[in-house]
C-alpha positions in Angstrom: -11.7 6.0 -4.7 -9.6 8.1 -2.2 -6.1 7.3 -1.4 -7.9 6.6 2.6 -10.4 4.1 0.9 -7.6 2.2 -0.9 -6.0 2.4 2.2 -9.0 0.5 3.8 -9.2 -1.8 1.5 -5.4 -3.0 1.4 -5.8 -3.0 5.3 -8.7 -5.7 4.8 -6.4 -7.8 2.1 -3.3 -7.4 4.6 -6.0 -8.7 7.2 -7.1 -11.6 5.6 -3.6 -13.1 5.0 -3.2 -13.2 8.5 -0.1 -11.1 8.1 -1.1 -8.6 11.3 -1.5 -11.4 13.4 1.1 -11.0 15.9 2.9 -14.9 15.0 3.0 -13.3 11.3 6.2 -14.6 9.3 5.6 -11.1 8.1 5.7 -9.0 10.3 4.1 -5.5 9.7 6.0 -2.9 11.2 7.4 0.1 9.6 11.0 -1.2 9.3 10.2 -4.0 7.2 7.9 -2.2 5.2 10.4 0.5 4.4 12.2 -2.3 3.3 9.8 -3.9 0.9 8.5 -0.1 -0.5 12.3 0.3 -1.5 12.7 -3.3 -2.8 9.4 -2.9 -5.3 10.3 0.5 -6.5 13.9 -1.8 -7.1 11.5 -3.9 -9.2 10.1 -1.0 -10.9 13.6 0.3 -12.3 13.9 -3.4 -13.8 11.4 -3.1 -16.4 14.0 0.2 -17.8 17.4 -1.6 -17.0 18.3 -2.3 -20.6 16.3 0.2 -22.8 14.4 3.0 -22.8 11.4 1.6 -24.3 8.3 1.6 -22.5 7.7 -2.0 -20.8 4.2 -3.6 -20.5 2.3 -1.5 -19.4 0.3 -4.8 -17.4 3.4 -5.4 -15.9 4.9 -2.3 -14.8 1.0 -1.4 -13.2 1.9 -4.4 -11.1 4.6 -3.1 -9.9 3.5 0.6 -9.7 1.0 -0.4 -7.8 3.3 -2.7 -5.2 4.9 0.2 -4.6 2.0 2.7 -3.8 0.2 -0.4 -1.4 3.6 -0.4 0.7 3.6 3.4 0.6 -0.1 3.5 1.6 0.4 0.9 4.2 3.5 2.1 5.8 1.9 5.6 6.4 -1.3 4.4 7.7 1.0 2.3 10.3 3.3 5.0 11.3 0.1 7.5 12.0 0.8 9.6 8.5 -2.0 11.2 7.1 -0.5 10.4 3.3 -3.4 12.7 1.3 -2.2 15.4 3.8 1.3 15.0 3.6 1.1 14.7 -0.3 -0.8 17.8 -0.4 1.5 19.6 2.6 4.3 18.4 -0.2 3.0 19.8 -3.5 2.0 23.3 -1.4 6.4 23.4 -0.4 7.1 22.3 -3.4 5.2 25.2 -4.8 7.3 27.7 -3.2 10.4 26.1 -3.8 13.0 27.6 -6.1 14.0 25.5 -8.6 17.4 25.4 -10.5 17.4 27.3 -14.2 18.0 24.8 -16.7 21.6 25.2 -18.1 
């Protein structure tokens, strides 16, 4: 499944929660999104707060994947193109000079 199919689907979940209705007590717009992508990734750094053991890996999926349905969703609102912009990315990250390791 592409990252534009996901995007479809998550659409069609946001949908049928009623949450783009415009009376929504969660309103959709790119401020609060920003908001709850940074809040989930928050939630992500919680599973390595006090070790550096791996956490279940059920529940850090859960949140991995919170995180990447904001992302998706907040780039499909604001007009971004995320598979091109990843890609755009990775090609200026190619030429990208990189510090030497010490």
């Amino acid at each position: 499944m592409t990252i534009a199919e996901l995007t479809e689907e998550m659409h069609r979940f946001v949908d049928s929660k009623g949450f783009y209705r415009e009376d929504s007590h969660r309103p959709q717009v790119p401020r609060n999104l920003a908001i709850s992508l940074v809040l989930e990734a928050s939630e992500v750094l919680e599973h390595f707060q006090w070790g550096d053991q791996l956490p279940n890996q059920e529940e850090l999926g859960d949140e991995l994947a919170d995180v990447a349905l904001y992302l998706m969703q907040l780039a499909s609102i604001s007009g971004i193109d995320l598979e091109q912009s990843i890609l755009r990315k990775l090609g200026k990250n190619a030429e990208r000079d990189w510090p030497k390791e010490p």
